[in-house]
C-alpha positions in Angstrom: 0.0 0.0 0.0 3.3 2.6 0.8 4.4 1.8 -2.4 1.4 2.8 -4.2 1.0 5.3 -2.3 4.4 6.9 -2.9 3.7 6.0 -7.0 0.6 8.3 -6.9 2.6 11.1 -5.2 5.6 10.9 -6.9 3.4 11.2 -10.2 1.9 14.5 -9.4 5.7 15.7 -8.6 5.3 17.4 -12.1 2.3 19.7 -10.4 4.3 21.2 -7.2 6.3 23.9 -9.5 3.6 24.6 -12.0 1.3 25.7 -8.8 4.5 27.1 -6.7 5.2 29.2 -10.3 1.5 30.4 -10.4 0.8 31.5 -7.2 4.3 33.1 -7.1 4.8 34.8 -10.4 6.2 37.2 -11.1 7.8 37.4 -7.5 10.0 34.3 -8.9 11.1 36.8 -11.3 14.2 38.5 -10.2 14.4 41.9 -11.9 10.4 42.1 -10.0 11.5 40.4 -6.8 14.2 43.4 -6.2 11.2 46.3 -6.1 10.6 47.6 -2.8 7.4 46.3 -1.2 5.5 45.7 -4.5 7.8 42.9 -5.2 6.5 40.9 -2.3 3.0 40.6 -3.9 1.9 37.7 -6.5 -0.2 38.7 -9.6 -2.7 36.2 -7.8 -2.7 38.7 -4.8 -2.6 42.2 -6.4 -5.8 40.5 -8.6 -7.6 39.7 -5.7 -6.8 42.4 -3.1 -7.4 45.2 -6.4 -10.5 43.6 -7.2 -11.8 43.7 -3.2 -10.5 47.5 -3.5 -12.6 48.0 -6.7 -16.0 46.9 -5.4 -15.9 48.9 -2.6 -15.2 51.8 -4.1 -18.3 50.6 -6.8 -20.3 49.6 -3.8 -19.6 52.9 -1.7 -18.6 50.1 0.9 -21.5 48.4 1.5 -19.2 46.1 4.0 -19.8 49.0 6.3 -23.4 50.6 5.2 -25.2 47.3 5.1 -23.4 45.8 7.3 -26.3 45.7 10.0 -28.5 45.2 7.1 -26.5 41.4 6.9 -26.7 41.0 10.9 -31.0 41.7 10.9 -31.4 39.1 7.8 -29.1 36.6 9.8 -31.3 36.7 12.7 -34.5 36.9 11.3 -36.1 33.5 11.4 -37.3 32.1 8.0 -38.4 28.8 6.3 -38.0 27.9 3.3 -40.4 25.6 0.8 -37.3 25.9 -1.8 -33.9 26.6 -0.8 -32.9 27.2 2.7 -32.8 30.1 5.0 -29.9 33.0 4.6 -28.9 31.8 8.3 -28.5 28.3 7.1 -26.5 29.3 3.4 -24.4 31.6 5.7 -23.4 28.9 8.0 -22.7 26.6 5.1 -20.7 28.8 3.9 -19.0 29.3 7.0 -18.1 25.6 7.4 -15.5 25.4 4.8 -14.3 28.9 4.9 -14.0 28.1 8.6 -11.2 25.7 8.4 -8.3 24.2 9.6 -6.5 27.5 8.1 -8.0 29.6 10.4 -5.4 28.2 13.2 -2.6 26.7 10.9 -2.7 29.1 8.3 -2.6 32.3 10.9 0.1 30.5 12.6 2.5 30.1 9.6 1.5 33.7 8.5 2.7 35.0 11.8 5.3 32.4 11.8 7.1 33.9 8.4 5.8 37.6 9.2 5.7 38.0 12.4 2.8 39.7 14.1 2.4 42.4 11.7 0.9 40.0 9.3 -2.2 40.3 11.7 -2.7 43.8 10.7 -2.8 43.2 6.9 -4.7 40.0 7.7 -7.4 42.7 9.0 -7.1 45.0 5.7 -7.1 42.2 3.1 -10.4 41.2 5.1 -12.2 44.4 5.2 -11.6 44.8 1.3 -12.7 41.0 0.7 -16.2 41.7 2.3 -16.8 43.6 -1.1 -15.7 41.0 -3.7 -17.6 38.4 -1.2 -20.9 40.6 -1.2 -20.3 40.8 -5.3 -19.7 37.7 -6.0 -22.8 36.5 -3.9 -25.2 38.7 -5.8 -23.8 37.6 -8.9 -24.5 34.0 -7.6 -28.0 34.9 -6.4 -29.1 37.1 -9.3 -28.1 33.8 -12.0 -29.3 31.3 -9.4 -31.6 28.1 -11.2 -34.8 25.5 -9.1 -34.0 22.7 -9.2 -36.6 20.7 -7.6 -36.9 22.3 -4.0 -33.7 23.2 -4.0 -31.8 26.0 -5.6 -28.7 25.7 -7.5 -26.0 28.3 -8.6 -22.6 29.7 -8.2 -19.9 30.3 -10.6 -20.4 27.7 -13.3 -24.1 29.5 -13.5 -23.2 33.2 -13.6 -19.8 32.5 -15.2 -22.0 31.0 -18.3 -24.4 34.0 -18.6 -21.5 36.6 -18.2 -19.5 35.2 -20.8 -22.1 35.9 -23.8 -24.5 32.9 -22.4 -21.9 29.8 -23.9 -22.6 26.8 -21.6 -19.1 25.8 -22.6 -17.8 28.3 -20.2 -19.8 27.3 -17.6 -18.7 23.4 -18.1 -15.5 24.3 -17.9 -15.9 26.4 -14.5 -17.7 23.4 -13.4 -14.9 20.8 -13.8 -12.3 23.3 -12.3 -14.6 23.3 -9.0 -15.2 20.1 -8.9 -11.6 18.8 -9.3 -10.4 21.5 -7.0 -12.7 20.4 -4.3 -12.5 16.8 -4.9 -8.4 16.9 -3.8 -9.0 18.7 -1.6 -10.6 16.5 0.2 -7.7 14.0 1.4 -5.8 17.2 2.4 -9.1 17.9 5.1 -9.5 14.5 5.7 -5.7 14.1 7.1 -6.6 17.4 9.1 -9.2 15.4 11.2 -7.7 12.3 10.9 -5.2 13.6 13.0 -6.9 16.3 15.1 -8.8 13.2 16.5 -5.9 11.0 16.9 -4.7 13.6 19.0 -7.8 14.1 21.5 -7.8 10.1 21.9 -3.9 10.2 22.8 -4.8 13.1 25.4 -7.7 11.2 26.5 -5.8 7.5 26.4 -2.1 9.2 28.1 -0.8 7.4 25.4 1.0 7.8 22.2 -1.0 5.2 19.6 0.6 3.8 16.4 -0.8 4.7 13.1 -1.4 1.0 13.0 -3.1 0.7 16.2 -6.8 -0.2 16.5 -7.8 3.2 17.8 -6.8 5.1 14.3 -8.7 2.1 12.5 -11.6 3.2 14.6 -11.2 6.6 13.8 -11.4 6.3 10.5 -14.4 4.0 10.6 -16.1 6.8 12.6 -15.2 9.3 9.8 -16.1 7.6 7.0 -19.7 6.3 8.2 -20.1 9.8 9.3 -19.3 12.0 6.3 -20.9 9.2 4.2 -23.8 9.9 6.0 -24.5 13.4 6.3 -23.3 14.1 2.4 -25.4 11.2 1.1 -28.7 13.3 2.1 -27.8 15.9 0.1 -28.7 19.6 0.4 -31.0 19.7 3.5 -29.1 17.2 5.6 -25.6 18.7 5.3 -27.4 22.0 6.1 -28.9 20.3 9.4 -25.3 19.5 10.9 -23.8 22.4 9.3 -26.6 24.5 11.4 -25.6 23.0 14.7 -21.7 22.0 14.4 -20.7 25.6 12.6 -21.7 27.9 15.7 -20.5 25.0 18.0 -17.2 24.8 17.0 -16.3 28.7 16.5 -18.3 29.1 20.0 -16.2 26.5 21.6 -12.7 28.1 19.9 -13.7 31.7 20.9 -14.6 31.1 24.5 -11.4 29.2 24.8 -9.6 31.5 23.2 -11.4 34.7 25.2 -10.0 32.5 28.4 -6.7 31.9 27.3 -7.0 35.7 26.7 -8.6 36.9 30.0 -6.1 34.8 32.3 -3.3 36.9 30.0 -5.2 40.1 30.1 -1.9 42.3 30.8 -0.7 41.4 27.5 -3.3 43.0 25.7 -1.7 46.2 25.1 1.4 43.9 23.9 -0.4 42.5 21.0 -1.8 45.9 19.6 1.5 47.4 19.8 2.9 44.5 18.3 0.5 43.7 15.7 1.0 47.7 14.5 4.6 47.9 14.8 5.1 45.4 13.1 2.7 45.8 10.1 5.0 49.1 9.7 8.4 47.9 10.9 9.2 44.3 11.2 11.4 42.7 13.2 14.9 41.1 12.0 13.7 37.8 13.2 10.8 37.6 10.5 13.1 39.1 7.9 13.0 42.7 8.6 11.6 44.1 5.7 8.1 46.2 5.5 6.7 43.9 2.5 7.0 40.8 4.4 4.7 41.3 6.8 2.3 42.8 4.4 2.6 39.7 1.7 2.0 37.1 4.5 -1.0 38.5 6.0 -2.9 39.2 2.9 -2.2 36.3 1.7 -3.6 34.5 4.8 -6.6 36.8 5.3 -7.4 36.0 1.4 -6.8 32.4 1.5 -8.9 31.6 4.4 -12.0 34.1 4.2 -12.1 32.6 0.5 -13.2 36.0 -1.3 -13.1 36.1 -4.9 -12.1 32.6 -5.4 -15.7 31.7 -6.3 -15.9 28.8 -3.9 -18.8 29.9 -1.6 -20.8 31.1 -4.9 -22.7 27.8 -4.7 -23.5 28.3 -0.6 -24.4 31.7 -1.1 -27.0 30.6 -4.3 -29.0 27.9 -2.4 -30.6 30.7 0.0 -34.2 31.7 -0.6 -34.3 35.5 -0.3 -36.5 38.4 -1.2 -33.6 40.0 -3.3 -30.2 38.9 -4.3 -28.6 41.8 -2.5 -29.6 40.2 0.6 -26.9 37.2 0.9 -24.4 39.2 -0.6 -24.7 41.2 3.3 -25.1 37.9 4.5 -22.0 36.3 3.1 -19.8 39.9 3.4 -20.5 39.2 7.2 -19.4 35.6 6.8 -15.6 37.2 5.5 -15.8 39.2 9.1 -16.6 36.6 11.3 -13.9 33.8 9.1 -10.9 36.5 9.5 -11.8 39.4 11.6 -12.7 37.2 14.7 -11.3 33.7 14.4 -8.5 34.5 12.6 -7.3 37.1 15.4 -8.5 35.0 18.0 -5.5 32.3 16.5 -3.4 35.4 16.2 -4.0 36.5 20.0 -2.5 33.2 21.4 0.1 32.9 19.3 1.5 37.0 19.8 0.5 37.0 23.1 3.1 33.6 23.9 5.8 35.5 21.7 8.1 32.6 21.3 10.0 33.9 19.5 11.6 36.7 22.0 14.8 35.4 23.8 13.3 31.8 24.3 10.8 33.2 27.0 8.9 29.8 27.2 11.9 27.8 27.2 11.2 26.4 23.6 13.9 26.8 20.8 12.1 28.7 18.9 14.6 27.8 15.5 13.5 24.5 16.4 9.2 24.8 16.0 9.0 27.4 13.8 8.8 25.8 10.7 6.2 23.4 12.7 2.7 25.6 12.3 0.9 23.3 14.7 4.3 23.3 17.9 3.7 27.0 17.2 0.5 26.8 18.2 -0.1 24.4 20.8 3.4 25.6 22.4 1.9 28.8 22.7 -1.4 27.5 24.6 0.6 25.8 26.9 2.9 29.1 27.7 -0.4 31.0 28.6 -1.9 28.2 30.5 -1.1 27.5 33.7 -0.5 24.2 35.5 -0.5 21.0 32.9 -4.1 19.3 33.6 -5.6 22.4 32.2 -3.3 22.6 29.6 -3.8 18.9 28.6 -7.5 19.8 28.9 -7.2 23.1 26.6 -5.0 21.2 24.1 -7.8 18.7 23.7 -10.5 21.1 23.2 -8.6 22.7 20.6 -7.9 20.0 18.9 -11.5 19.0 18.6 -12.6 22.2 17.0 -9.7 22.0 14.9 -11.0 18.6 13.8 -14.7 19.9 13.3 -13.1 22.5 11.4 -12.3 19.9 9.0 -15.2 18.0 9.0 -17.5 21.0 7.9 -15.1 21.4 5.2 -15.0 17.8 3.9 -19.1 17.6 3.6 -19.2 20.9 2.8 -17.1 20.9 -0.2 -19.0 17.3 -0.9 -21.8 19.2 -1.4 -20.5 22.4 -3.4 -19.5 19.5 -5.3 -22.7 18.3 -6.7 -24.4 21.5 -6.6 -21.5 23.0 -9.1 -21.8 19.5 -10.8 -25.8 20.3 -11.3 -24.5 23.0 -14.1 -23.6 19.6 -16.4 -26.5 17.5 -15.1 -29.2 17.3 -12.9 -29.6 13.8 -13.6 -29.8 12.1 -10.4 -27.5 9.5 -10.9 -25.2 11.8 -12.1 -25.0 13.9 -8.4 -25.5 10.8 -6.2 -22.5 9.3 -8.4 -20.5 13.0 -7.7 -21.4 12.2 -4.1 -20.2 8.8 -3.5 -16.5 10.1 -5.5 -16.1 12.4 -2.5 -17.0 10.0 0.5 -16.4 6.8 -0.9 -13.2 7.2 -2.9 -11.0 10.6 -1.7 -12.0 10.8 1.8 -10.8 6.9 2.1 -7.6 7.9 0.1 -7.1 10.2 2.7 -7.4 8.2 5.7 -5.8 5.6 3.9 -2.7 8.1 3.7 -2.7 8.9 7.8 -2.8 4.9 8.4 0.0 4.5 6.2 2.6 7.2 8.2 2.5 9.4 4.5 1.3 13.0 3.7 1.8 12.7 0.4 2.7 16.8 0.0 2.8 16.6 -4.2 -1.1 15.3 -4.3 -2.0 18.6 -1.6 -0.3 20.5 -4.4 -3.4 19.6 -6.6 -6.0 21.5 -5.0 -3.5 24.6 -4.7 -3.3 24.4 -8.6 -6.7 24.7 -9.5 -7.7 27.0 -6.8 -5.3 29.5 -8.2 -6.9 28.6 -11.6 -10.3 29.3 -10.3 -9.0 32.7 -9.2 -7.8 33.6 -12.1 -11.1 32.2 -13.9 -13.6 34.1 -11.9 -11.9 37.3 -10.2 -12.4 38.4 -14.3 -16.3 37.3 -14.7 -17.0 38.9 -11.4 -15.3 42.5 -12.9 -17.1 41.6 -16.2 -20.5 41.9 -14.1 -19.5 45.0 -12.3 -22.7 46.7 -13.8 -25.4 43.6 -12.7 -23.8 44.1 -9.6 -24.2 47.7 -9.0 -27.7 47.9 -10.9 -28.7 45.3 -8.4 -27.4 47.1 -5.6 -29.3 50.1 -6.7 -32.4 48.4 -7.4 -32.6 47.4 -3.3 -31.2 50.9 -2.4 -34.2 52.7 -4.3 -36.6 50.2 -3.1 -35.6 49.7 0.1 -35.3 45.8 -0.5 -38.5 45.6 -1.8 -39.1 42.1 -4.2 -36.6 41.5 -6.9 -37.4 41.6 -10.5 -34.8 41.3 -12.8 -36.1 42.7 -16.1 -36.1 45.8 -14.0 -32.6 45.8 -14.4 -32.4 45.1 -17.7 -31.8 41.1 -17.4 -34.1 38.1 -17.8 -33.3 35.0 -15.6 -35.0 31.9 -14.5 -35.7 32.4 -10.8 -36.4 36.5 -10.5 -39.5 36.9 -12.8 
């Protein structure tokens, strides 16, 4: 099994450069590398952090003016006869933008950057709420029935944009679906682990990969994911309803703890955090553009916005007018990096680390290690080692749920992107089973084996940047459906959406 294993990843070596060259270019360019600050920044990220720039200057910021617009429509209780609720798309949405990143990725960021990266993490957020608010009413405004469910995102509005060719949206369709699909093993090791951990805290033991209690593990999460994903639509939105404001509940109390028994500190990390987005320190590299690379890049990499990959959560909502999710889902950007994020970035700043071996850790020695960062720096602010052990567990078990909202979540942006090819029913249930029955297996099947197989993660980092590149341009090309729109609730104060009114014809808003 290792040796097939280490055929599949060796034959995906091919991909690592092609995505390292993508996401990188043309900061792998030397003559562009040598540029103060701007030569820091990836096409990739100018693209996206321009574009969140753009709409909110189009917008006049509606991430601030309708911003308690979004809260009222979250709370507002609403059934749905077809679709769901906004609540219910927003926490969809929220279960695989909230993900594993959200403590790893903030880590690393901080890691590389240093706490500085926090503050850019903040600004990359603030201008993603607009591309995430565009995007959604682009998603919304080309949304299709299907049944009693809705169906949408950018295969859908990425056809009509581009002069109505379904080609297009095919194409946009298979990108998704192959991004999401390997992803899948990568989120799958994610909890694999994160569970094998709270069963070592629990047990006081370290278990072998080969031991029963991983085999049991992996039972639990295949049966699981295999069951929730199988009932579609409704019944990934049932657990996604409950275990989305569990988990970041759970992480932000224990966080606010870890926080409150450290409460001195506090002006430490603001100082820190604005410092050091201005003036890094010589440990993270020194230089100003660091800092500022590594937290946009974070912020735009976990909230997700303008990648196009919470267009099909933010389509399945039933809603009076389009303009409505697209509060809903700008909101979802401020919860993802704005409080979860800097709750990850609290604990690791506050512990500092890095200064003069304060802990007693090496800090040469974890850095490079996103998740010693981490629970290193819980233990430093914790004191006595029950509660650590105790706080280490916890942890771990949100970051597992973290994961398992993204594996069925993505498992069900799956088919619903897959509906743009075929609403045949064999066709989705057949889309379904590939995620649970073939890559989240391969994925456990990699953690039982002692492998990460780092070329096949390279996959989904490949296509995702090929998604960016594929819908950051549609969503600019339907600037003027998204303004019009935005007007259109603006003048009649949200009153029902027609959308010949705006000069378009589509099948839902007649």
């Amino acid at each position: 099994m290792e040796h097939i294993f280490k055929v599949i990843n060796d034959f995906f070596e091919f991909i690592v450069p092609i995505s390292d060259f993508l996401w990188d270019f043309p900061t792998n360019i030397e003559f562009y590398s040598n540029i103060p600050i701007l030569g820091k920044f990836s096409f990739a990220l100018i693209l996206l952090v321009g574009t969140g720039i753009f709409f909110s200057v189009k917008t006049k910021f509606v991430q601030i003016t309708k911003f308690k617009a979004g809260l009222k429509i979250l709370i507002k209780k609403k059934t749905s006869d077809i679709g769901v609720s906004p609540l219910a798309s927003f926490l969809l949405s929220s279960a695989t933008r909230v993900g594993p990143g959200n403590i790893m990725g903030v880590t690393g960021a901080i890691s590389v950057g240093g706490p500085g990266a926090v503050f850019w993490m903040w600004v990359s957020a603030f201008f993603g709420m607009a591309t995430a608010f565009a995007e959604s009413v682009l998603a919304q405004v080309f949304k299709e029935q299907d049944g009693d469910n809705y169906i949408g995102g950018l295969p859908f509005y990425g056809k009509k944009i581009l002069g109505n060719k379904r080609a297009a949206g095919i194409l946009l369709s298979v990108c998704f679906i192959l991004y999401a699909l390997f992803t899948l093993p990568g989120q799958t090791f994610h909890l694999f682990t994160a569970l094998g951990s709270v069963a070592e805290v629990i047990g006081g033991v370290k278990y072998e990969r080969t031991s029963s209690v991983y085999y049991i593990i992996a039972a639990v999460i295949f049966f699981s994911v295999l069951f929730t994903t199988i009932g579609g639509i409704r019944r990934v939105t049932k657990v996604t309803d409950v275990l989305v404001p569990i988990m970041a509940v759970i992480y932000m109390l224990i966080v606010l703890f870890i926080i409150c028994i450290n409460l001195k500190l506090i002006p430490y990390f603001f100082t820190e955090v604005i410092r050091g987005a201005f003036s890094p320190r010589a440990i993270f590299g020194g230089a100003f553009g660091v800092a500022l690379a590594q937290g946009i890049k974070r912020g735009l990499m976990s909230n997700e916005a303008g990648q196009g990959t919470i267009t099909m959560a933010a389509a399945v909502a039933d809603n009076e007018h389009p303009c409505e999710q697209g509060f809903v889902q700008s909101i979802g950007v401020f919860l993802d990096t704005i409080v979860i994020c800097t709750l990850t970035g609290f604990v690791v700043v506050l512990a500092h680390l890095w200064s003069n071996g304060a802990s007693g850790v090496e800090w040469e020695a974890i850095k490079n290690s996103k998740l010693d960062v981490y629970l290193n720096s819980i233990q430093y602010l914790i004191p006595g080692q029950s509660l650590d052990a105790v706080i280490k567990c916890i942890v771990s078990l949100c970051y597992g749920l973290f994961a398992f909202t993204t594996l069925i979540g993505l498992i069900l942006f799956t088919e619903i992107s897959g509906s743009f090819i075929s609403t045949n029913k064999h066709f989705i249930f057949f889309l379904r089973l590939l995620g649970a029955v073939l890559f989240v297996p391969f994925g456990e099947l990699t953690v039982l084996s002692g492998l990460e197989l780092g070329n096949l993660w390279y996959i989904s980092d490949f296509i995702n940047i090929m998604i960016v590149y594929a819908n950051v341009p549609v969503i600019l090309l339907g600037t003027g459906i998204v303004t019009k729109t935005l007007d259109h609730y603006i003048r009649t104060n949200g009153k029902k959406f027609i959308s010949k009114e705006i000069g378009i014809d589509t099948e839902v808003w007649k």
